[in-house]
DRENDO-1510 file (C-alpha; in Angstrom, 1 decimal, always signed):
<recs>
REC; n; res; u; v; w
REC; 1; UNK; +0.3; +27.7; +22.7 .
REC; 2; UNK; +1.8; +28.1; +19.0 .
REC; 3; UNK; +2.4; +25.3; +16.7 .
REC; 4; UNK; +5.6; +25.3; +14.2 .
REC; 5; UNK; +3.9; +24.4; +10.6 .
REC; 6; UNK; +5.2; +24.9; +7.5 .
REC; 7; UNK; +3.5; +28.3; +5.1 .
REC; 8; UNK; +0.5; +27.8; +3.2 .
REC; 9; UNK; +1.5; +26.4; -0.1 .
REC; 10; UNK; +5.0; +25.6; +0.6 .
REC; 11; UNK; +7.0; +22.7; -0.6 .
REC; 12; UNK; +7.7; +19.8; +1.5 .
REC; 13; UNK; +10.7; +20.2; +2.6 .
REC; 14; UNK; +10.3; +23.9; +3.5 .
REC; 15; UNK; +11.1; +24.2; +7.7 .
REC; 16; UNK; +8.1; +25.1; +9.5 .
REC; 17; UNK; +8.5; +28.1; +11.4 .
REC; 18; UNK; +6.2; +29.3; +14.5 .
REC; 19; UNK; +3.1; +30.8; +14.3 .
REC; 20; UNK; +3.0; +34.6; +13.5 .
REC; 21; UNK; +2.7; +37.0; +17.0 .
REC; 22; UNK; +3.1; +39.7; +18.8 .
REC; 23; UNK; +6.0; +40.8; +21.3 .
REC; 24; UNK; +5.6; +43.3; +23.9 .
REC; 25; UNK; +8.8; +43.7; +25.9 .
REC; 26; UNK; +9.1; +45.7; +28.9 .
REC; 27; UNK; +12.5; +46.9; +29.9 .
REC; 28; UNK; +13.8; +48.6; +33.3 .
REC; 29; UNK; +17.4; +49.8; +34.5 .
REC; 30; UNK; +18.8; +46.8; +35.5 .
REC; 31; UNK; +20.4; +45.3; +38.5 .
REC; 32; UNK; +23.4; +43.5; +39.4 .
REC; 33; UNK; +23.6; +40.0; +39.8 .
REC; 34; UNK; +24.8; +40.1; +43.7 .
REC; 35; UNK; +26.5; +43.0; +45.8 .
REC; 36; UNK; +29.6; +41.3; +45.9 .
REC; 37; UNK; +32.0; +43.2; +44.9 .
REC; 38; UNK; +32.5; +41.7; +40.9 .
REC; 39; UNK; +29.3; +41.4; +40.0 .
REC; 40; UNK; +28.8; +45.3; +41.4 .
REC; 41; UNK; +32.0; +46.2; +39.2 .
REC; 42; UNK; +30.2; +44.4; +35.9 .
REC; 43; UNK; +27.5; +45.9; +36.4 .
REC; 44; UNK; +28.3; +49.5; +37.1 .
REC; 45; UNK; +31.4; +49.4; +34.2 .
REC; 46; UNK; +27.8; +48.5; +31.5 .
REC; 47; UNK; +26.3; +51.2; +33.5 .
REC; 48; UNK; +28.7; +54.3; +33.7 .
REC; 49; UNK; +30.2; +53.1; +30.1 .
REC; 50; UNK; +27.1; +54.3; +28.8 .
REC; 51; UNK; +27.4; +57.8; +26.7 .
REC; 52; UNK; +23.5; +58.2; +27.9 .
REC; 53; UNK; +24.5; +58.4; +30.6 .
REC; 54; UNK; +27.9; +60.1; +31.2 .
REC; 55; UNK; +28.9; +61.6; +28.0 .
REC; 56; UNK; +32.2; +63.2; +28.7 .
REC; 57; UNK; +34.3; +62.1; +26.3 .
REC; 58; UNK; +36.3; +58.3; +26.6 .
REC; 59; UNK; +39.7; +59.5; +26.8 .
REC; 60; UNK; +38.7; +61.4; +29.8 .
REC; 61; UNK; +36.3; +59.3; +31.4 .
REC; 62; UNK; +37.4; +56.1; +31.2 .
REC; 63; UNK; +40.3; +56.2; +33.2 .
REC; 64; UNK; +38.6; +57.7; +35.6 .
REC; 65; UNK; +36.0; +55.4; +35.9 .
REC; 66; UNK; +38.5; +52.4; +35.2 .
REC; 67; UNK; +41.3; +53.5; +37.9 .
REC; 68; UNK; +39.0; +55.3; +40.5 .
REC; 69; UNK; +35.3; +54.6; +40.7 .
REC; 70; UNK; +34.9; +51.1; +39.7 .
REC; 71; UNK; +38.2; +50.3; +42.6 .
REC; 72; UNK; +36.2; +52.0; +45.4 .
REC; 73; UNK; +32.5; +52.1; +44.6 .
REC; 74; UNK; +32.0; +48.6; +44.5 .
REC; 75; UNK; +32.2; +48.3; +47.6 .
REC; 76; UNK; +29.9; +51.4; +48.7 .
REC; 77; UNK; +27.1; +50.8; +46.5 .
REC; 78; UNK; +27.3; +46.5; +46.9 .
REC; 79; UNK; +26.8; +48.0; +50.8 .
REC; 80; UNK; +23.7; +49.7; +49.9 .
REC; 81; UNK; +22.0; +46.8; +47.7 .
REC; 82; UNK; +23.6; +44.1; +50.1 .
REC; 83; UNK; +21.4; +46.2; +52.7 .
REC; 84; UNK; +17.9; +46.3; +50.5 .
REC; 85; UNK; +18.6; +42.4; +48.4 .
REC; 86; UNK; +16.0; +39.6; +48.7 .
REC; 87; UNK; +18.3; +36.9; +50.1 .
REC; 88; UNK; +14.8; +34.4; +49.5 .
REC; 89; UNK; +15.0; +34.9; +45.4 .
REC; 90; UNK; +18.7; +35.9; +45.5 .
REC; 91; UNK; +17.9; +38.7; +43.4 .
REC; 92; UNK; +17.3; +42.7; +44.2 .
REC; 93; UNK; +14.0; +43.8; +44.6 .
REC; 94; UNK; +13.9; +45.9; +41.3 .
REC; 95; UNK; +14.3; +42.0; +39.8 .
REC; 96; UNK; +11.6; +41.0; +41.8 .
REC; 97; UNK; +9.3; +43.4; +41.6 .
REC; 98; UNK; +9.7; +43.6; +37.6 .
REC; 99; UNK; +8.9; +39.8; +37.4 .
REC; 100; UNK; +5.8; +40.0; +39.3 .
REC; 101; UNK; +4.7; +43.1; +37.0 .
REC; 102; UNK; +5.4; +40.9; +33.9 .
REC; 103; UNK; +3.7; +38.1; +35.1 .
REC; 104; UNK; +0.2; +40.3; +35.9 .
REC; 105; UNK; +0.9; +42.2; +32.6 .
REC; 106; UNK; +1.3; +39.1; +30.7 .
REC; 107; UNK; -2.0; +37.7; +32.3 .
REC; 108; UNK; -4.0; +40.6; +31.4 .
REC; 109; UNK; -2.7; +40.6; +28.1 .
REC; 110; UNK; -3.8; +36.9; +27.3 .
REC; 111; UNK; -6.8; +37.7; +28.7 .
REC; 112; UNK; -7.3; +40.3; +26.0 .
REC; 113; UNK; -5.3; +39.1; +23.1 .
REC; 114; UNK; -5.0; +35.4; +23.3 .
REC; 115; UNK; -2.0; +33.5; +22.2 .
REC; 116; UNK; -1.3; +36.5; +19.4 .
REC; 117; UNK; +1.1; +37.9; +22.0 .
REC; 118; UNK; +4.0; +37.3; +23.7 .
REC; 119; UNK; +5.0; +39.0; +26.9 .
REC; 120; UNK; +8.7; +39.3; +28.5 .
REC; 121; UNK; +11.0; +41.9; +30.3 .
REC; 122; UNK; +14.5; +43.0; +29.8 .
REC; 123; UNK; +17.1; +44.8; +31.3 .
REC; 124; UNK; +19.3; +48.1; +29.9 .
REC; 125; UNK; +22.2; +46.9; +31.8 .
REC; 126; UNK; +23.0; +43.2; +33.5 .
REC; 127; UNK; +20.4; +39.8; +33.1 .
REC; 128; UNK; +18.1; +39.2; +31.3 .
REC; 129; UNK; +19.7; +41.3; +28.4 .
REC; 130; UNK; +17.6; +43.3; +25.9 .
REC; 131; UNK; +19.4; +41.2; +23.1 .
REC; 132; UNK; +18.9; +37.9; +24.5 .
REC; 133; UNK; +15.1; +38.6; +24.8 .
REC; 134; UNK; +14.9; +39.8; +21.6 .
REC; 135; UNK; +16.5; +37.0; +20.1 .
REC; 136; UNK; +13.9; +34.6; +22.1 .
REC; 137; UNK; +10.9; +36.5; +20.9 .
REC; 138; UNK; +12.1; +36.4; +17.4 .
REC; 139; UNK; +12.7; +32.7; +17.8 .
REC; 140; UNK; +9.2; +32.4; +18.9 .
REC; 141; UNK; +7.5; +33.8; +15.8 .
REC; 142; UNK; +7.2; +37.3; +16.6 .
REC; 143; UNK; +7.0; +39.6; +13.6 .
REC; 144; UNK; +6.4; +42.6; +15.2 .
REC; 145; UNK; +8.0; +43.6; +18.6 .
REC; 146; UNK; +6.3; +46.4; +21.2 .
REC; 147; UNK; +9.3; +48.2; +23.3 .
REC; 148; UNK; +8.1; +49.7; +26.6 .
REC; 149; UNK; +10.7; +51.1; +28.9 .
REC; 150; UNK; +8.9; +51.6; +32.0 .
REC; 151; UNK; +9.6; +55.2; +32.7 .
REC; 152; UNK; +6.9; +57.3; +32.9 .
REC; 153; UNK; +9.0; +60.5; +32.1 .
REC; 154; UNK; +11.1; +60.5; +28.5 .
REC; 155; UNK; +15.1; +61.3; +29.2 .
REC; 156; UNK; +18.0; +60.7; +27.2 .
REC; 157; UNK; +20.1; +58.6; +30.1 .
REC; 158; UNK; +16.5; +56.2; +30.2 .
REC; 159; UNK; +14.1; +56.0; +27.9 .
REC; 160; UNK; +16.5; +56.8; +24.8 .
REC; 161; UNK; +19.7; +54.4; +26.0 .
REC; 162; UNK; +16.7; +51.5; +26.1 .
REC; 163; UNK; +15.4; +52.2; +22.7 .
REC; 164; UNK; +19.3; +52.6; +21.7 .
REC; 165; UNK; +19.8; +49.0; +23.0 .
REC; 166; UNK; +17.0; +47.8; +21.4 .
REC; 167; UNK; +17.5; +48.7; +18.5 .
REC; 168; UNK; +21.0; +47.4; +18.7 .
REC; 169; UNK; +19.7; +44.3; +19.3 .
REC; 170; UNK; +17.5; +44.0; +16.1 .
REC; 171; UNK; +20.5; +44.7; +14.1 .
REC; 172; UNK; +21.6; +41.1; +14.8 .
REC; 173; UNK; +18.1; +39.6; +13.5 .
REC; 174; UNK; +18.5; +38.0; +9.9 .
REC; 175; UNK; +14.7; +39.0; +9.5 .
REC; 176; UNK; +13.8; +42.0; +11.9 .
REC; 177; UNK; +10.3; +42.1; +13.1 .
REC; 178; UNK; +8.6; +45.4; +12.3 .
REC; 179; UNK; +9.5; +47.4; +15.9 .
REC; 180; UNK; +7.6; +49.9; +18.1 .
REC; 181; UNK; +8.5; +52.1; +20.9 .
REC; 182; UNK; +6.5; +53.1; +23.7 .
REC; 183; UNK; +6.3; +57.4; +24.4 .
REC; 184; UNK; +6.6; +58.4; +28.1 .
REC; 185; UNK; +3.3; +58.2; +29.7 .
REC; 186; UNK; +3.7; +60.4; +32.6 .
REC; 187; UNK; +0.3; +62.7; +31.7 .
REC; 188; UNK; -1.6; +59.2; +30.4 .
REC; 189; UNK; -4.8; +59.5; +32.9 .
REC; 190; UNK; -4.7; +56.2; +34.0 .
REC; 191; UNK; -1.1; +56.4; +35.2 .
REC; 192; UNK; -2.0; +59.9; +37.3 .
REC; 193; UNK; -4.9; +57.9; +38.7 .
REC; 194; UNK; -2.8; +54.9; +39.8 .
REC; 195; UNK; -0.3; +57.4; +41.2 .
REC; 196; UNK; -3.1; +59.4; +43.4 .
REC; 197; UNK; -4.5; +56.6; +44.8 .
REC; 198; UNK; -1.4; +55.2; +46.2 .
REC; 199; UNK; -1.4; +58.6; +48.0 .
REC; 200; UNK; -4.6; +58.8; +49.1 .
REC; 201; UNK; -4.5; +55.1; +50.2 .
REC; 202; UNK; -0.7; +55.8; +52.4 .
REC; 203; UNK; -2.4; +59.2; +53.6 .
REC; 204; UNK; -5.7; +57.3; +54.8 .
REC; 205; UNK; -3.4; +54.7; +56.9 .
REC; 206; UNK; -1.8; +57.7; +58.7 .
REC; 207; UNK; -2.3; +58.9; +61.8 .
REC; 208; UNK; -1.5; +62.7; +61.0 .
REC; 209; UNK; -2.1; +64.2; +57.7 .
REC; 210; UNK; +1.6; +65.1; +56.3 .
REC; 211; UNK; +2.5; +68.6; +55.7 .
REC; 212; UNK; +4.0; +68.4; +52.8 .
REC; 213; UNK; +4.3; +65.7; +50.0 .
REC; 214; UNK; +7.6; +65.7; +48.2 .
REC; 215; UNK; +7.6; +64.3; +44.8 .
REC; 216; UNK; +11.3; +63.3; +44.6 .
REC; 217; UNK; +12.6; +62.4; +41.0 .
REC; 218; UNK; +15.7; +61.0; +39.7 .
REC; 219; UNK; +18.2; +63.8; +38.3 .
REC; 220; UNK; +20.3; +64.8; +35.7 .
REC; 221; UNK; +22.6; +67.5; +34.8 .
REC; 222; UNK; +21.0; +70.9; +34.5 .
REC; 223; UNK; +23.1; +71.3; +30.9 .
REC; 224; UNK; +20.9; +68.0; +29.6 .
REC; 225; UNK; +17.6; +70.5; +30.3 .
REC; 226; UNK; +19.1; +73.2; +28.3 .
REC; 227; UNK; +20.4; +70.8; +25.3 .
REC; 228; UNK; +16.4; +69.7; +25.0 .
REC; 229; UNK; +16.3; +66.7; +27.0 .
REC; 230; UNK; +12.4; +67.4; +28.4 .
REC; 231; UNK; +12.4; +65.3; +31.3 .
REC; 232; UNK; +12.5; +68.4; +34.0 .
REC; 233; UNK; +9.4; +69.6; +32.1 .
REC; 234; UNK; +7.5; +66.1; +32.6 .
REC; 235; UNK; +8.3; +65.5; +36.0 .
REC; 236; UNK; +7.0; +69.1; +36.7 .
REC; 237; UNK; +3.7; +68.2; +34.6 .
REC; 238; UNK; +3.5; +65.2; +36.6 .
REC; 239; UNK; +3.7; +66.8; +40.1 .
REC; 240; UNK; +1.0; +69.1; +38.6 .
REC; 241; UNK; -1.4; +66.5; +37.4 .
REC; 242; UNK; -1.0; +64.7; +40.7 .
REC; 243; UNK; -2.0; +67.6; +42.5 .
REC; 244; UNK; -5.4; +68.3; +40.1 .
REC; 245; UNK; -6.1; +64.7; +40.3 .
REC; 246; UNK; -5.3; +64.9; +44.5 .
REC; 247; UNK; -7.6; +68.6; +44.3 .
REC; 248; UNK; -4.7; +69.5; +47.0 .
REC; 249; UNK; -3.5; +73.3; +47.3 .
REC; 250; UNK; +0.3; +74.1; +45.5 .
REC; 251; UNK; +1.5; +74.4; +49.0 .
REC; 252; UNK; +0.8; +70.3; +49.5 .
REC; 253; UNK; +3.1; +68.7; +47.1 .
REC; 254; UNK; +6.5; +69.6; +45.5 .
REC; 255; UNK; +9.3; +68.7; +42.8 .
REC; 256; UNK; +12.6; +67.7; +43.8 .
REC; 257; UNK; +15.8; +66.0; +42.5 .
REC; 258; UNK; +17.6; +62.9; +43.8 .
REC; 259; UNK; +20.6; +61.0; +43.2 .
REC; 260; UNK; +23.4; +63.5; +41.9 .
REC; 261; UNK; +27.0; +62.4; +41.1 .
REC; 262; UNK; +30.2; +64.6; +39.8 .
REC; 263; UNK; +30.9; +67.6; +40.5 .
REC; 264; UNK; +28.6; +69.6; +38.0 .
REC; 265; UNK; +25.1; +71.3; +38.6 .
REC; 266; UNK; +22.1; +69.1; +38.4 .
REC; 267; UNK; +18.6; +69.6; +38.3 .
REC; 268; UNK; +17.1; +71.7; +41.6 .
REC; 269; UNK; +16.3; +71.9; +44.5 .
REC; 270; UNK; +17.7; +68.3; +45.6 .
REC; 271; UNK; +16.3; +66.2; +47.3 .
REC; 272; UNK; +18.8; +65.4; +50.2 .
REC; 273; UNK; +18.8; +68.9; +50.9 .
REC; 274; UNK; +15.5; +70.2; +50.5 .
REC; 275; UNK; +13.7; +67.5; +53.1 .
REC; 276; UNK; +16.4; +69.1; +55.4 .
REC; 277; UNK; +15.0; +72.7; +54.3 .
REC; 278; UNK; +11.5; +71.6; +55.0 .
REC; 279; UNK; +12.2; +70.4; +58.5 .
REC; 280; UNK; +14.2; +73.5; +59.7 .
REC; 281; UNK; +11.2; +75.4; +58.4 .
REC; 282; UNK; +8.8; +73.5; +60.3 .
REC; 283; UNK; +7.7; +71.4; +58.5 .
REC; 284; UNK; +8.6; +68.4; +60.2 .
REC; 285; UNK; +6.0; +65.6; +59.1 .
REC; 286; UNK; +6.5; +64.6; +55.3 .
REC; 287; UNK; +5.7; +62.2; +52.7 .
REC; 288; UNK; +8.2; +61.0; +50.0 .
REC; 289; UNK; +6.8; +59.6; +47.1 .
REC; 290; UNK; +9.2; +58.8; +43.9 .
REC; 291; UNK; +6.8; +59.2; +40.3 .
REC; 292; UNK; +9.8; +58.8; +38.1 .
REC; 293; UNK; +10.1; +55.0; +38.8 .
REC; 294; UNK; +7.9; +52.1; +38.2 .
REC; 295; UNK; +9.2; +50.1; +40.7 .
REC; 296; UNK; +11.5; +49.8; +44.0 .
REC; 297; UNK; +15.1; +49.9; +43.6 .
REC; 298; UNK; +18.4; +51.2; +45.5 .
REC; 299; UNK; +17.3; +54.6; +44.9 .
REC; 300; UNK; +13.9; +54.4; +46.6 .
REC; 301; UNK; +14.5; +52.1; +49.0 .
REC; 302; UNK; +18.0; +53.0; +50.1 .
REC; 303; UNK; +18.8; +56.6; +48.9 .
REC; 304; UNK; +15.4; +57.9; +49.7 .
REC; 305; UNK; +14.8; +55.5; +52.9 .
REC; 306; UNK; +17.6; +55.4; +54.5 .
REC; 307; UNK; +20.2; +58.3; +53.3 .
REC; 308; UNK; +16.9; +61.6; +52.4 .
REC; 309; UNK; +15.4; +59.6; +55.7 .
REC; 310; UNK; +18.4; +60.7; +57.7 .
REC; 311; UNK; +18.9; +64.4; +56.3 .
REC; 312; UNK; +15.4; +65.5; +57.3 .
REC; 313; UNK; +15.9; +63.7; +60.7 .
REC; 314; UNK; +18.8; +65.6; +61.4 .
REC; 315; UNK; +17.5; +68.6; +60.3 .
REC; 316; UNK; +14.7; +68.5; +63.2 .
REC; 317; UNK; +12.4; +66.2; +61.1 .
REC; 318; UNK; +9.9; +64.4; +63.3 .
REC; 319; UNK; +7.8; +62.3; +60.8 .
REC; 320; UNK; +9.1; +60.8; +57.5 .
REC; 321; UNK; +6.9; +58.3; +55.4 .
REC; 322; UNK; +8.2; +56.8; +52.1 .
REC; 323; UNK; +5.2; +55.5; +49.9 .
REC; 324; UNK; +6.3; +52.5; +48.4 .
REC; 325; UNK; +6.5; +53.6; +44.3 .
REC; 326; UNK; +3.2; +51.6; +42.0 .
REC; 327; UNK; +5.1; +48.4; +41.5 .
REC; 328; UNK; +2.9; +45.1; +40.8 .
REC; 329; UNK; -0.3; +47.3; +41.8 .
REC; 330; UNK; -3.5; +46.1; +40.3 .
REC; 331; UNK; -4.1; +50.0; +39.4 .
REC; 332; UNK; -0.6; +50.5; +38.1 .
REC; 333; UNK; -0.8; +47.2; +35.6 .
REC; 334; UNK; -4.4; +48.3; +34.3 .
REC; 335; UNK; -2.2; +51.4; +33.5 .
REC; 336; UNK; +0.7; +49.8; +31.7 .
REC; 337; UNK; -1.9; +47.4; +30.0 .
REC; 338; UNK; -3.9; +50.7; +28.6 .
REC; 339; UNK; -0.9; +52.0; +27.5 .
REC; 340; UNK; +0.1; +48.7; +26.0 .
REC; 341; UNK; -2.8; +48.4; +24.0 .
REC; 342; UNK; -3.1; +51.7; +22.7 .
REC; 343; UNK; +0.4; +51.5; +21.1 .
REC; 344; UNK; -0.6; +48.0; +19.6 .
REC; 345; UNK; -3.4; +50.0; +17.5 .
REC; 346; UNK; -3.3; +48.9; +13.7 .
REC; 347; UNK; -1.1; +45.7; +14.8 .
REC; 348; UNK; -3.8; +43.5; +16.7 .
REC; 349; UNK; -7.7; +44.7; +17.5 .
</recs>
């Protein structure tokens, strides 16, 4: 624990201030505060608002999204997260999941580091609020802030719109502590590792070897690819690495694309679809896996679950298994911490 002491060779009356550390914050999505139907509208207004993330211009979006989506979809999407919450904490499991990750990451980081750092999460959109923690770990005498938004691949609608936030947020500090950024880290060997042997550990409790893995990653529009947004590339590399790191055949694994919404193209094949391709081809015992997020959330656990699920079953599927994504993982935090501590090189030994 620090002490608040007034600087070496200051006068008496000087106020003492806390003792000089380091902040490393990690950030996620977000999540509402409840499905009902307000909090679902607060949230997804922060959310859709974002230019990130939909960047047609205001004059035509917003009364779009003011008079159409945010009256109906409410109600649809406080369904799905009403149908995944964890009524015990009151909270969704993304919020769950991302506390007990913090928790081992700030152990291990203690245990390495000492009292010279300070470990919290925030959100993008909803509680706790990038600003708010920022404020805190200012408050508590950090002079230099880590950022980590945990997404292994880099896009504009994810990893940018946290740094954006963040950045934001040291805007309001009277004295801004010096601030990094953490780079994707979806070809970092220790995350591949982590990744593989969550496979190897779901396909060693089944009965029946899968035909196919599917490797199902969040989308985006396919104009963000061609405007230099890399992420397609990175979830490809990741698939790839995966399968080195597996020693499995091309035929074992593949790269698909979840979670479209308007009416434009988004990134191929999709996901929805292409479980439903696999089974009419008979292919009809799968694994899902999702490498694009760090933990459980509505679109693991519902969208590909319950809604992907229910496409390949209809298509003549037989066998679907979802493996859970790294979450609180001992392997996965030995990851994040190696990450961690290579970007606090030159800042702490």
């Amino acid at each position: 624990m620090t002490i608040a002491a007034r600087p070496a060779h200051a006068p008496e009356d000087h106020p003492k201030l806390p003792a000089r550390r380091v902040g490393i914050l990690v950030a996620n999505l977000g999540t509402p505060d409840g499905y009902d139907y307000w909090s679902m509208r607060r949230y997804l207004n922060e959310f859709l608002s974002d230019k990130r993330v939909i960047d047609y211009p205001a004059w035509k979006w917003q009364p779009i999204l003011q008079g159409i989506i945010l009256t109906k979809r409410p109600f649809s999407s406080g369904a799905a997260y009403k149908s995944i919450w964890n009524e015990d904490a009151g909270e969704s499991p993304l919020m769950t999941i991302t506390k007990a990750q913090t928790e081992k990451l700030k152990a291990a980081m203690h245990a390495r580091y000492g009292d010279r750092v300070m470990v919290d999460f925030c959100m993008r959109y909803g509680n706790p609020s990038t600003k708010s923690k920022v404020q805190e770990m200012v408050a508590a005498g950090c002079d230099k802030v880590l950022f980590f938004p945990l997404y292994p691949q880099y896009a504009g609608a994810t990893t940018a719109t946290a740094n954006d936030q963040f950045f934001r947020s040291l805007m309001d500090e009277p004295w801004q502590p010096a601030a990094r950024t953490v780079p994707a880290y979806f070809d970092h060997p220790t995350y591949i590792d982590a990744l593989a042997q969550s496979i190897e550990r779901a396909y060693a409790a089944m009965d029946t070897r899968p035909d196919i893995l599917v490797c199902s990653y969040h989308g985006m529009p396919q104009r963000y690819l061609t405007q230099g947004d890399p992420y397609h590339c990175q979830c490809v590399k990741t698939t790839r690495l995966l399968k080195e790191r597996l020693g499995w055949a091309d035929s074992d694994i593949t790269s698909t694309f979840q979670s479209r919404f308007g009416p434009e193209e988004w990134l191929k094949p999709y996901t929805v679809e292409d479980v439903a391709r696999l089974a009419k081809d008979g292919k009809t015992n799968i694994a899902v896996c999702a490498p694009a997020f760090s933990a459980d959330c509505i679109e693991t656990l519902e969208e590909i679950n319950e809604e992907i699920r229910e496409s390949f079953e209809e298509a003549g599927g037989k066998s679907f298994t979802y493996i859970l994504c790294l979450n609180d993982d001992d392997a996965h935090i030995a990851a994040l911490g190696a990450v961690i501590s290579e970007n606090l090189s030159g800042w702490i030994d």
